[in-house]
ZAMARGU-4260 file (C-alpha; in steps of 0.2 Angstrom, whole numbers, plus 5000, padded with zeros to 4 digits):
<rodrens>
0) 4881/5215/4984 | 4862/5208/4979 | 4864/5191/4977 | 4862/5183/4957 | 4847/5173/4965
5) 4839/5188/4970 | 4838/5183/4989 | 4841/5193/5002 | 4844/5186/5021 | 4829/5185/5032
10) 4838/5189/5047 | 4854/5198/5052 | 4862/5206/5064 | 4850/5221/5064 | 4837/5209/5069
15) 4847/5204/5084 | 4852/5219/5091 | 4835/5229/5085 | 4832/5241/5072 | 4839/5258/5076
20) 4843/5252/5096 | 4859/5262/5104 | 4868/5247/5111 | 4879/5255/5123 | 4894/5245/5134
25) 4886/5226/5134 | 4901/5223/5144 | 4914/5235/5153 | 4932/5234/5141 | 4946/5222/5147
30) 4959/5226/5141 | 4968/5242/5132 | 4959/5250/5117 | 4944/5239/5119 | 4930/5249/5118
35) 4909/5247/5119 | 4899/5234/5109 | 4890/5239/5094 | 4876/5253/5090 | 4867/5251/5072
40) 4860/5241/5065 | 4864/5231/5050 | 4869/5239/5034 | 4872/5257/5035 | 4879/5265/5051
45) 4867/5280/5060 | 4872/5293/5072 | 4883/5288/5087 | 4884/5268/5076 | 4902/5259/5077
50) 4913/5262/5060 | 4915/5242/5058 | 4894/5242/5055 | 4893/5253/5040 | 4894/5243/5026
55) 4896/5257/5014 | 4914/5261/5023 | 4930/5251/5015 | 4933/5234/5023 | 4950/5239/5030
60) 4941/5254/5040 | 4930/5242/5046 | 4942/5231/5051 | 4953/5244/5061 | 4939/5250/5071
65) 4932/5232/5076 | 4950/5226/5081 | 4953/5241/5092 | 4936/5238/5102 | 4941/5219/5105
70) 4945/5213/5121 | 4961/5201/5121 | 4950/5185/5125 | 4941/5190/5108 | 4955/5191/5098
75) 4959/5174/5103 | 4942/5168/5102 | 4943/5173/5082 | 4958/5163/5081 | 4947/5148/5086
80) 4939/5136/5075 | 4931/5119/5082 | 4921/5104/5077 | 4902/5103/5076 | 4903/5091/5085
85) 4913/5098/5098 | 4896/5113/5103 | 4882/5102/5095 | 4875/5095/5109 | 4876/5112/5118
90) 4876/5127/5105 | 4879/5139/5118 | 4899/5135/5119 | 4899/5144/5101 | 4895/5160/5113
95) 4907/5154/5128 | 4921/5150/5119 | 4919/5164/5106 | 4922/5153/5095 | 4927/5163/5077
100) 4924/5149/5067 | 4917/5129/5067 | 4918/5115/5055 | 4912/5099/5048 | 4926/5088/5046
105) 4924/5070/5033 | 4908/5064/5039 | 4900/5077/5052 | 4883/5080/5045 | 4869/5085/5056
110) 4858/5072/5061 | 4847/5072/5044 | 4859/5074/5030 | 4849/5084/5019 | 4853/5103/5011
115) 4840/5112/5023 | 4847/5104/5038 | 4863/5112/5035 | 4856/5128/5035 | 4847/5126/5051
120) 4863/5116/5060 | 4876/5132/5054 | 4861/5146/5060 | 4860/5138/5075 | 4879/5141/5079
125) 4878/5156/5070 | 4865/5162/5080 | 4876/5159/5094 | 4890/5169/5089 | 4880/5185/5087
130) 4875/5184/5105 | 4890/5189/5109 | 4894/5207/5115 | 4902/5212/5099 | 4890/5201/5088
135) 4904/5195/5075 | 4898/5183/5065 | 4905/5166/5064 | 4914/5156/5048 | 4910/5138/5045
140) 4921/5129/5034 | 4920/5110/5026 | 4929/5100/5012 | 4922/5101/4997 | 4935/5093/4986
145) 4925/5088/4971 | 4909/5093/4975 | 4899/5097/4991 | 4904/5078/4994 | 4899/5078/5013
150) 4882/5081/5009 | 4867/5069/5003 | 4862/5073/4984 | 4876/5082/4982 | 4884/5084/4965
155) 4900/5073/4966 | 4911/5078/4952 | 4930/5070/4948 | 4944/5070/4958 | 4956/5083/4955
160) 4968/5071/4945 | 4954/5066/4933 | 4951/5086/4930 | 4970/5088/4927 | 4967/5074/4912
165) 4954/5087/4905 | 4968/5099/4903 | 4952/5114/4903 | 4955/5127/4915 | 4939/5134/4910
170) 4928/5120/4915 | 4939/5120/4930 | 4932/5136/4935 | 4914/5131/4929 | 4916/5116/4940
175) 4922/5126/4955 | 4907/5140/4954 | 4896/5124/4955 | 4903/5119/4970 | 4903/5135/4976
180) 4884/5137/4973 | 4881/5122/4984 | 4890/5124/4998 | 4884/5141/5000 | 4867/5135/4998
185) 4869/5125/5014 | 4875/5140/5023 | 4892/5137/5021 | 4905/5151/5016 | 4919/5144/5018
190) 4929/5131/5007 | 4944/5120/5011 | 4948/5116/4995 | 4958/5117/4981 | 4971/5105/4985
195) 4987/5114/4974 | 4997/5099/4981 | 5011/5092/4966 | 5009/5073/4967 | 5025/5064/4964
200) 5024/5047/4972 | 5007/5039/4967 | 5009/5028/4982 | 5004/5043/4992 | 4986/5040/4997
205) 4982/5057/4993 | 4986/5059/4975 | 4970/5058/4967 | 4968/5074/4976 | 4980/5083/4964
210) 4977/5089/4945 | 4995/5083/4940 | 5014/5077/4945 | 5018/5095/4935 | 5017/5112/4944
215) 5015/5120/4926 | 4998/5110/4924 | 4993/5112/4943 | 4993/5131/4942 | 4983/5131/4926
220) 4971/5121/4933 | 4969/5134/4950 | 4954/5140/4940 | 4944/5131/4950 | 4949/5144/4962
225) 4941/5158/4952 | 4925/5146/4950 | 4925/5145/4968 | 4928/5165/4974 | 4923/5175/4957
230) 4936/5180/4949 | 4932/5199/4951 | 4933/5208/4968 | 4920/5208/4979 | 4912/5194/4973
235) 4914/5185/4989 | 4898/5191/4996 | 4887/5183/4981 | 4874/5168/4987 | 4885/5158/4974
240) 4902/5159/4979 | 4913/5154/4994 | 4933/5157/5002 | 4943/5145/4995 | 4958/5137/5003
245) 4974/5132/4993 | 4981/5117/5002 | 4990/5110/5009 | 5006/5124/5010 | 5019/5116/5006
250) 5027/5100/4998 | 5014/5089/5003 | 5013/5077/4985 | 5035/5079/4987 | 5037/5069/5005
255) 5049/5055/5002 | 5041/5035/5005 | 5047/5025/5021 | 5052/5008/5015 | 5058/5006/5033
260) 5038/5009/5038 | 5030/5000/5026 | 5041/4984/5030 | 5037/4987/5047 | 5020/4988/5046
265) 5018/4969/5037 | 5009/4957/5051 | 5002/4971/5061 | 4985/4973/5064 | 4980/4990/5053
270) 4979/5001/5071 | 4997/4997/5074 | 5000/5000/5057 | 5010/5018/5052 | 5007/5030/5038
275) 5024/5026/5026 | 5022/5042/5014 | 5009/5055/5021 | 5013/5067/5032 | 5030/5064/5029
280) 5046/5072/5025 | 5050/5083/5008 | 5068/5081/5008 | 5074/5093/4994 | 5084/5108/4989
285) 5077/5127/4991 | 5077/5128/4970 | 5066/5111/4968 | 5056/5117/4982 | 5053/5133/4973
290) 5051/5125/4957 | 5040/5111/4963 | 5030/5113/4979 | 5029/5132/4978 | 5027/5136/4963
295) 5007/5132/4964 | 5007/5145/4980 | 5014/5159/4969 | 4999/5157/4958 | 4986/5153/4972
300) 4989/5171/4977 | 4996/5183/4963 | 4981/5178/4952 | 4967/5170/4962 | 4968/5181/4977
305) 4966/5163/4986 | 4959/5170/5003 | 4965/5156/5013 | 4980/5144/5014 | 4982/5130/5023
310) 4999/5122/5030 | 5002/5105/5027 | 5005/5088/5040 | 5022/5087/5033 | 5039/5092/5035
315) 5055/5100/5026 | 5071/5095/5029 | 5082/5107/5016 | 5097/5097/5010 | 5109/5113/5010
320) 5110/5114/5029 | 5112/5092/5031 | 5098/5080/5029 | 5089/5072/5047 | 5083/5091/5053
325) 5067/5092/5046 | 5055/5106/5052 | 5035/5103/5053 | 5026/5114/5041 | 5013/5121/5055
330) 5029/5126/5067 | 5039/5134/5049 | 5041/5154/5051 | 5053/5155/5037 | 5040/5148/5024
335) 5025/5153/5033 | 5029/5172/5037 | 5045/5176/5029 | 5040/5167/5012 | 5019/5165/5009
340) 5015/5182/5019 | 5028/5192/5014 | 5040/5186/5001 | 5023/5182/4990 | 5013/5193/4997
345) 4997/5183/5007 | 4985/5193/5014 | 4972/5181/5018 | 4974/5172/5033 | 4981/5155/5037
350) 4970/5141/5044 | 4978/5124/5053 | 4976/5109/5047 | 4966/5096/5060 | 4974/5096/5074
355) 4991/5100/5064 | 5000/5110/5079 | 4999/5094/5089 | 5009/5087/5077 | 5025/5100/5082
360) 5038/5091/5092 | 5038/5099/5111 | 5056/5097/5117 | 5052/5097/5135 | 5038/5085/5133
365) 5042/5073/5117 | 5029/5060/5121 | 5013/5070/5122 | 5002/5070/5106 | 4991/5082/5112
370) 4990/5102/5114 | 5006/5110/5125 | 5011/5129/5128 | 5024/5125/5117 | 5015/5119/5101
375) 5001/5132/5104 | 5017/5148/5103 | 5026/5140/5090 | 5010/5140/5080 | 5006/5157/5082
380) 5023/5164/5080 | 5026/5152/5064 | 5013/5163/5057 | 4997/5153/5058 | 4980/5164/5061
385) 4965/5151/5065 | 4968/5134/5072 | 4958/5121/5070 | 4956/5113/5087 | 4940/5101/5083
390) 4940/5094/5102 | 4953/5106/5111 | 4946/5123/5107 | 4944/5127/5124 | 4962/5121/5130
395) 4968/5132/5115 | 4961/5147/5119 | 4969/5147/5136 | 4986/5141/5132 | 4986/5155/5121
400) 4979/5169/5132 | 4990/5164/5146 | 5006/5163/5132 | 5002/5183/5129 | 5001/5188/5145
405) 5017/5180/5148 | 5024/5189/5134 | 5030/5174/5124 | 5017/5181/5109 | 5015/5197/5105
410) 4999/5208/5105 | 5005/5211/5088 | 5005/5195/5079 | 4988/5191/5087 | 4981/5206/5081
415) 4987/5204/5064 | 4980/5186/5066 | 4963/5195/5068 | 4965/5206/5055 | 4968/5196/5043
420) 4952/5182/5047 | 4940/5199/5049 | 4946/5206/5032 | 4938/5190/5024 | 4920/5189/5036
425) 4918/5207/5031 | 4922/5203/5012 | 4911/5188/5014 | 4897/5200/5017 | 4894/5190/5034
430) 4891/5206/5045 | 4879/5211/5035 | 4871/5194/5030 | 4877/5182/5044 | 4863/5171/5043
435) 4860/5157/5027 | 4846/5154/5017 | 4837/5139/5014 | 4831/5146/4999 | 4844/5140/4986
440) 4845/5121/4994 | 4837/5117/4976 | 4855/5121/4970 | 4862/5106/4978 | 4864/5092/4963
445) 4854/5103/4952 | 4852/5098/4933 | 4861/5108/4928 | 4876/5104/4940 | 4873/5086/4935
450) 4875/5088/4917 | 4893/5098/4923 | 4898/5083/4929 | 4893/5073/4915 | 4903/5085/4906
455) 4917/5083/4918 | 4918/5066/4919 | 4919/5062/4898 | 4933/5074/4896 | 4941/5065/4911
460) 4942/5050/4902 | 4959/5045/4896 | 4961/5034/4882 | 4979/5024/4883 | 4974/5011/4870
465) 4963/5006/4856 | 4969/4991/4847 | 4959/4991/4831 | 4948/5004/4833 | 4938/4994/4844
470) 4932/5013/4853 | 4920/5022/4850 | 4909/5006/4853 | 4892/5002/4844 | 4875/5010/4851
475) 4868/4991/4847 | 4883/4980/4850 | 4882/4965/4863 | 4890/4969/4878 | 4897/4958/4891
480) 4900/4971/4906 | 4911/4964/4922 | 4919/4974/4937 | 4917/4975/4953 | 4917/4994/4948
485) 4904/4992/4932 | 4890/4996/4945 | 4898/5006/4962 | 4894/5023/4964 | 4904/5023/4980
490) 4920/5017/4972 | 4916/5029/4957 | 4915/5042/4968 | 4932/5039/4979 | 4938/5047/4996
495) 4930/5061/5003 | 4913/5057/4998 | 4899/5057/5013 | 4911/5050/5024 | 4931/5055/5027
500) 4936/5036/5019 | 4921/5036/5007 | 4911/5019/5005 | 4911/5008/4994 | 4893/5004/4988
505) 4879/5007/4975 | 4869/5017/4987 | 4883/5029/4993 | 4875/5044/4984 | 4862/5049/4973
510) 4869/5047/4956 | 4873/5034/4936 | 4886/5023/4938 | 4895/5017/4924 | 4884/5002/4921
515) 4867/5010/4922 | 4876/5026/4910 | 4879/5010/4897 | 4860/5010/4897 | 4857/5028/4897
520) 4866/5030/4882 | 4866/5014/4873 | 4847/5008/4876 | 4849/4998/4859 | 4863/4989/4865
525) 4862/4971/4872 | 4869/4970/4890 | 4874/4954/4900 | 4881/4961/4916 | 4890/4948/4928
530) 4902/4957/4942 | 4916/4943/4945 | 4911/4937/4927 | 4903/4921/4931 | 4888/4922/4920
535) 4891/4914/4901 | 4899/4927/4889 | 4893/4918/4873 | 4884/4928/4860 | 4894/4944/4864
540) 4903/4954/4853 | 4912/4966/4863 | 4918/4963/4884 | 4918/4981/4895 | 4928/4976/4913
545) 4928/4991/4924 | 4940/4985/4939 | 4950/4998/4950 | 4950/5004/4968 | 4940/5006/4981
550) 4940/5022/4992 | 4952/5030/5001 | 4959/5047/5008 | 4975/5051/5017 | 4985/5039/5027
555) 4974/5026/5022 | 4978/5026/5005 | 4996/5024/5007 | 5004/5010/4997 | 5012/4999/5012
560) 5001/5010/5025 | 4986/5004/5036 | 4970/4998/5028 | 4953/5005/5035 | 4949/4993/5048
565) 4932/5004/5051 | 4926/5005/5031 | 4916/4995/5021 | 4923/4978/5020 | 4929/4979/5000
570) 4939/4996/5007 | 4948/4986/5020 | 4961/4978/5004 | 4977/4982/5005 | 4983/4996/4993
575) 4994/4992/4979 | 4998/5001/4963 | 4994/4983/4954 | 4977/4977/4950 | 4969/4968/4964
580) 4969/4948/4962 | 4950/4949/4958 | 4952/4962/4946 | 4964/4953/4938 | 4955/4938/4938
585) 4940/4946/4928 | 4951/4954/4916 | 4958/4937/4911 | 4942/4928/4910 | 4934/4942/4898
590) 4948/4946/4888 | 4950/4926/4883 | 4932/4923/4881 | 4927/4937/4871 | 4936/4942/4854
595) 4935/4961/4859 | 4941/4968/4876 | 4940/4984/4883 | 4946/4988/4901 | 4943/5005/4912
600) 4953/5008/4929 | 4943/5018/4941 | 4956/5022/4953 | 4965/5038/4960 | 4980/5033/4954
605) 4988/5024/4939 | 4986/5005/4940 | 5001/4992/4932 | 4994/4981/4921 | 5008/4976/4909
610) 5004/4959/4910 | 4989/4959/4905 | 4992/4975/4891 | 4993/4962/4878 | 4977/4954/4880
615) 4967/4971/4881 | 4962/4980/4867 | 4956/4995/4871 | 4961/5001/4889 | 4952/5018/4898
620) 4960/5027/4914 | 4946/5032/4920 | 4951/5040/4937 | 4938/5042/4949 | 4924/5052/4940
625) 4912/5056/4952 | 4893/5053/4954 | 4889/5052/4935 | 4896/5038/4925 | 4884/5042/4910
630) 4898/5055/4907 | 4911/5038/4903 | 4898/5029/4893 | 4896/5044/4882 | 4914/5044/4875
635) 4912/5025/4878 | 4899/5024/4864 | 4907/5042/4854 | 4894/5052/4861 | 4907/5062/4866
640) 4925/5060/4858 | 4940/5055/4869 | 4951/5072/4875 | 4957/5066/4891 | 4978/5066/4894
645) 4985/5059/4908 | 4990/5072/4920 | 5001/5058/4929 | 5016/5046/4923 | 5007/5029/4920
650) 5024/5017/4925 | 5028/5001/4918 | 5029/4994/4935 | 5029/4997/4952 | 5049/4997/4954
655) 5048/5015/4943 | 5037/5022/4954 | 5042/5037/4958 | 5044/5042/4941 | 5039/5060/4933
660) 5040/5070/4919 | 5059/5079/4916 | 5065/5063/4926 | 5081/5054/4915 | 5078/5038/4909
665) 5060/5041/4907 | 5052/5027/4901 | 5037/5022/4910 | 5021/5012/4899 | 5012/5028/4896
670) 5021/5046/4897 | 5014/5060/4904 | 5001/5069/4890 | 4999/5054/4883 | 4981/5051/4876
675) 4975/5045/4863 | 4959/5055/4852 | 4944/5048/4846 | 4939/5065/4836 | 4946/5070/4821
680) 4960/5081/4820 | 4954/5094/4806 | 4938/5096/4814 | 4946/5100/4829 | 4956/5113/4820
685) 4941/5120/4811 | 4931/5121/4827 | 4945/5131/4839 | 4950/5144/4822 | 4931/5148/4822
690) 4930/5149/4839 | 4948/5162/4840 | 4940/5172/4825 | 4933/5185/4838 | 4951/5189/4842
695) 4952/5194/4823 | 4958/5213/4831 | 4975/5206/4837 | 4988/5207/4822 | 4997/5190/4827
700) 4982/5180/4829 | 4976/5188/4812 | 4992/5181/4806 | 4990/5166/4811 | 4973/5162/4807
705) 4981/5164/4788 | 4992/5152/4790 | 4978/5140/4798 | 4966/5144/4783 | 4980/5137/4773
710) 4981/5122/4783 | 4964/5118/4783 | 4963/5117/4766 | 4956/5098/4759 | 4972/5096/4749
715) 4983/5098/4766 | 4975/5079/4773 | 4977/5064/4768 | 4961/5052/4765 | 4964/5045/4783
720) 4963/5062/4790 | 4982/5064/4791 | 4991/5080/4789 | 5002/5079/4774 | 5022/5091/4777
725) 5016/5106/4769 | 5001/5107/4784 | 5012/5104/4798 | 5023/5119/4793 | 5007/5130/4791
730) 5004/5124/4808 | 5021/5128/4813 | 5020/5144/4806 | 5005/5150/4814 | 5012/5144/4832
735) 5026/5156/4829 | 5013/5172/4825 | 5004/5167/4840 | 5018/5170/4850 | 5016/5189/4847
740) 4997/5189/4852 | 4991/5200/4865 | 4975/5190/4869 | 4974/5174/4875 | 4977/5160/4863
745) 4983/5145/4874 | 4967/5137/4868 | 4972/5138/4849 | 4989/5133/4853 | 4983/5118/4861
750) 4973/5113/4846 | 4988/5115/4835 | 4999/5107/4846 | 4987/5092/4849 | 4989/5086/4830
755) 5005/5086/4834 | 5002/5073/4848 | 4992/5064/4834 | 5007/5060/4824 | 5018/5056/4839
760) 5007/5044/4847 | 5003/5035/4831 | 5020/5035/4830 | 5023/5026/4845 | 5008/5014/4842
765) 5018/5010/4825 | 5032/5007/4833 | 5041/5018/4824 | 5046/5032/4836 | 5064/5036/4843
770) 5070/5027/4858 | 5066/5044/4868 | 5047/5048/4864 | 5041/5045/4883 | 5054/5059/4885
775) 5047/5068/4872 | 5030/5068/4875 | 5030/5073/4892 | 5042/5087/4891 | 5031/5095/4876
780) 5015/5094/4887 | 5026/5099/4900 | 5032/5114/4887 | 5013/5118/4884 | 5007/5120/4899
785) 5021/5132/4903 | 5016/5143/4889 | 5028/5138/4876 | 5018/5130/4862 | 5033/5132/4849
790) 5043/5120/4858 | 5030/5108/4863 | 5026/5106/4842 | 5045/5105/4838 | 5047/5092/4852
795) 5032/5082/4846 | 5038/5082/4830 | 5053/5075/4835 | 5043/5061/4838 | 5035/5056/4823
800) 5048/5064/4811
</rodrens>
């Protein structure tokens, strides 16, 4: 397929082998079926050419004829995926090892981080690969979480829980075909992202790296895989668009915290430290499993044909059998084979986590934390296809070759390992096109991509207060800004950012932080900045503390765990789910000083802050919004209205945590869906029954656009903008026509069900609401996001009733 860029490779496997040569037996065949090394040239197959070089033939064809000419040591070699810098020094181990695959793990750039470097670095190993006798091209994969993040000038956009506050699956996927673009423009296919964990302790380190607690709002949200893959088949091959990997299969937001650990862990230097929540143990119930933990899988495949899973670090321990027998999920037939490949129906292949077999218990040799014939079988048999060995490729490869010839693997499960990794490098075009093109590096951090993630960022923005309407702010007010996080791109940005840990730091990436956005969009406003709030704050009419968290990934980030004894120093703090003591200390200082106080948490997880709740005004969760914080100054100054709802339980303390939505006795400081508009609500009608008027066709949404004229009518409001009775039940009554539509409507619903929200959340900022309208809340967004819009605007109305 011609690329949208209108690029063709400059050199391919035609050019290695020779246009029109007869390659014939490169090397004699080893084992059964193996037959001689390729004959054509790239593209379309000529006389006497192997089946698996005609591009015009079906992928599956190609695949079957590849796979019978493979030796066994090839086979293995394709299962095989090792860190860059593991061959970089000596490319030539790419061709040794027959290596199907390499990586970049967090931080394993080539030597000058820049766009065109990565295509040279992943031509070089390429390059090597196609010296082989059968010339099959290699994969190179990287996390790209939110944005290409391991590269310089990347676009960095929010972290998956701030785009789950967004609640827009299509700027998900516009999001995810950014990212795409970028990674492929580096020479990169291959993506290990999205994250489809369900985050349900937010003192897990990893949770900023899920859209929500809720399955229902995680599987709207795999849109980004869409963005990421194309949404039609055979879009994989486009200059634009990369495999994506749904991680990290299964349970991994789920795993239960180890108080044990985390009191152990108290006086120990951070390397004696242990993780107390990641890469733990799910203990649960095959129904909550499903429910919760799978649920995200089931979508993954059946509607985004996700062409890779990952298994997680984590165990399961199922409570109907006992609990203290928890199984690792890299060693896990039942849910690797039984359930993803055939129960839902996989096809794409599996890929390890770092290292992740090493992690399976070997009974006959408990102590050793490295590779055994044990771990490398029980892998393989589990289901696994490519493992990500970073240092022990080698070792790998021969525990495993020496584990088929004693019959303890099948030829058979190693073949449909194969199989399934060459369906996705034919679909990705690589036999045809293996080597990358510098010629898109100008899509990396592009204008464009920038102003996405502008885009991205202000509909992040969760507003949880306003006290008096003190937001949207003034384009000329007087501004005292404070915060260690007013001015830190590196904290803006979060984990997983140029390094594994991120940095903390101004300079980390190219990029606005929140500070220099207040200029950008303000530039008639009158701004005193002082980080620790030491300078005077007289003469200001309005303070702005941005305070938060520095950056963390997994393990790290565990509440209890180890701090980063490597990282920048602010990183090396230990992680709470309060409000550092300097935080705290500026937030105290402002909010008395200046009559106005507005507060924003840049962090990847909520923050406790009822303490000091009273003395803020207005308070902002801003999550962690990536490299351009102009996007939180435009809803800061109404540039852009507030949207943003939280995709996570904000608690009332630490205590609650973990608390989620559907739980009893809910009643945490900030339910889940809570978020508070700055726009009004019958514009916001007017704007999304304009926009459904091209689904005029469909009877029920004709239906219900009647009932929405009716409402919209001037008489139907109050002078405050409220809807008076007679408007609701017009609203009501359209939610029940759309029920019938056979288009797509989940974006009018919403609309209809947000001036809902409106009325319960002034409600509870009344103080008039039931005793039960946390409960309420959450379980009507919960009720949305599942699809039922009716219920979500009878609960809500429930609320403010």
């Amino acid at each position: 397929m011609r690329s949208p860029f209108g690029w063709r490779p400059r050199r391919g496997l035609a050019a290695l082998v020779g246009i029109g040569a007869l390659v014939t037996s490169l090397v004699p065949a080893q084992a059964a079926g193996a037959a001689t090394g390729p004959t054509a040239t790239t593209g379309a197959a000529g006389a006497g050419s192997p089946l698996y070089l005609d591009a015009h033939r079906p992928v599956d064809q190609r695949v079957e004829d590849l796979l019978r000419r493979m030796t066994l040591t090839e086979k293995i070699g394709q299962m095989t995926q090792a860190e860059r810098a593991a061959v970089d020094a000596d490319p030539t181990l790419v061709a040794q090892w027959q290596l199907g695959s390499v990586l970049s793990g967090g931080g394993s750039t080539p030597a000058s981080n820049t766009p065109a470097a990565w295509v040279e670095m992943v031509n070089r190993y390429q390059e090597q690969a196609l010296s082989t006798r059968l010339h099959i091209p290699m994969i190179y994969g990287i996390d790209a979480v939110h944005g290409h993040g391991n590269v310089y000038g990347a676009t960095v956009f929010p972290q998956n829980i701030g785009l789950g506050a967004t609640r827009d699956p299509g700027l998900a996927e516009r999001v995810g075909h950014a990212t795409a673009a970028e990674v492929r423009a580096t020479g990169i296919p291959w993506d290990f992202a999205p994250c489809v964990c369900v985050t349900r302790d937010e003192r897990w380190g990893r949770s900023y790296e899920s859209f929500s607690e809720d399955p229902a709002l995680v599987v709207r949200m795999e849109s980004v895989i869409d963005g990421l893959q194309g949404s039609r088949p055979g879009q994989l091959d486009d200059a634009d668009r990369v495999l994506a990997t749904a991680k990290h299969y299964a349970g991994d937001g789920d795993t239960e915290y180890n108080t044990e650990i985390a009191q152990s862990n108290e006086g120990k230097p951070w390397y004696d430290q242990k993780y107390p929540i990641d890469q733990g143990v799910t203990v649960t119930n095959r129904a909550d499993f499903a429910r919760i933990d799978l649920a995200p899988y089931v979508a993954a495949v059946h509607r985004h044909d996700v062409g890779s899973v990952m298994p997680s670090f984590s165990s399961v321990d199922w409570t109907e059998d006992g609990v203290g027998n928890p199984t690792k999920m890299h060693a896990n037939r039942e849910l690797i084979t039984d359930v993803l490949k055939r129960k839902i129906g996989f096809d794409g292949f599996v890929i390890s986590d770092w290292e992740g077999i090493h992690q399976i218990p070997d009974p006959a040799e408990p102590d050793n934390g490295g590779l055994t014939a044990y771990k490398v079988r029980t892998g393989v048999n589990a289901g696994i296809d490519m493992f990500m060995e970073p240092n022990t490729a080698k070792q790998f490869e021969d525990l495993l070759l020496a584990e088929v010839n004693a019959g303890r693997v099948s030829q058979a499960r190693i073949d449909d390992a194969v199989r399934r990794i060459l369906r996705k490098k034919f679909q990705l075009g690589l036999f045809e096109h293996p080597y990358a093109s510098a010629d898109n590096v100008d899509q990396v951090g592009s204008p464009a991509h920038r102003a996405l993630a502008r885009e991205a960022a202000a509909k992040s923005q969760v507003l949880l207060k306003n006290s008096g309407n003190v937001l949207p702010l003034r384009r000329n007010a007087k501004l005292y800004v404070a915060g260690r996080n007013a001015d830190d791109l590196g904290n803006q940005a979060g984990g997983w950012t140029i390094t594994w840990q991120g940095q903390s730091g101004q300079d980390a990436i190219p990029g606005t932080s929140i500070l220099e956005g207040i200029h950008q969009v303000a530039p008639g406003a009158q701004v005193t900045y002082s980080a620790d709030a030491s300078a005077p704050t007289a003469g200001a009419d309005v303070g702005v503390v941005v305070v938060g968290e520095t950056p963390y990934a997994e393990g790290y980030g565990d509440v209890g765990g180890p701090e980063c004894g490597w990282c920048t120093t602010p990183q090396q703090e230990e992680k709470s789910l309060s409000l550092q003591p300097g935080d705290k200390a500026v937030v105290d200082k402002v909010c008395a000083a200046i009559a106005k106080c507005v507060v924003l948490v840049v962090s990847g997880r909520p923050q406790v802050l009822s303490d000091q709740l009273g003395e803020i005004d207005s308070l902002v969760a801003s999550w962690l919004p990536g490299s351009e914080g102009a996007g939180v100054a435009d809803v800061l100054f109404g540039r852009r209205p507030f949207t943003g709802q939280l995709s996570v339980t904000w608690p009332r303390d630490a205590a609650q945590v973990p608390i989620n939505v559907g739980d009893a006795n809910y009643q945490p400081q900030y339910p889940y869906g809570w978020g508070l508009r700055t726009d009004a609500a019958r514009d916001r009608l007017t704007e999304a029954v304009r926009n459904a008027r091209s689904d005029s066709r469909d009877r029920a949404v004709r239906a219900a656009l009647r009932d929405l004229t009716d409402a919209l009518g001037r008489n139907g409001w109050t002078s405050t903008g409220t809807p008076r009775p007679a408007t609701l039940r017009s609203l009501a009554a359209a939610l029940a026509e759309l029920r019938s539509a056979r288009t797509d409507t989940s974006a009018l619903a919403a609309a209809i069900v947000s001036v809902a929200r409106d009325q319960a959340q002034a409600a509870v900022v009344n103080g008039i609401a039931p005793a039960n309208a946390a409960s309420l809340i959450a379980d009507a967004d919960h009720a949305l996001q599942s699809g039922d819009a009716v219920r979500a605007f009878t609960l809500l109305r429930r609320v403010s009733a």
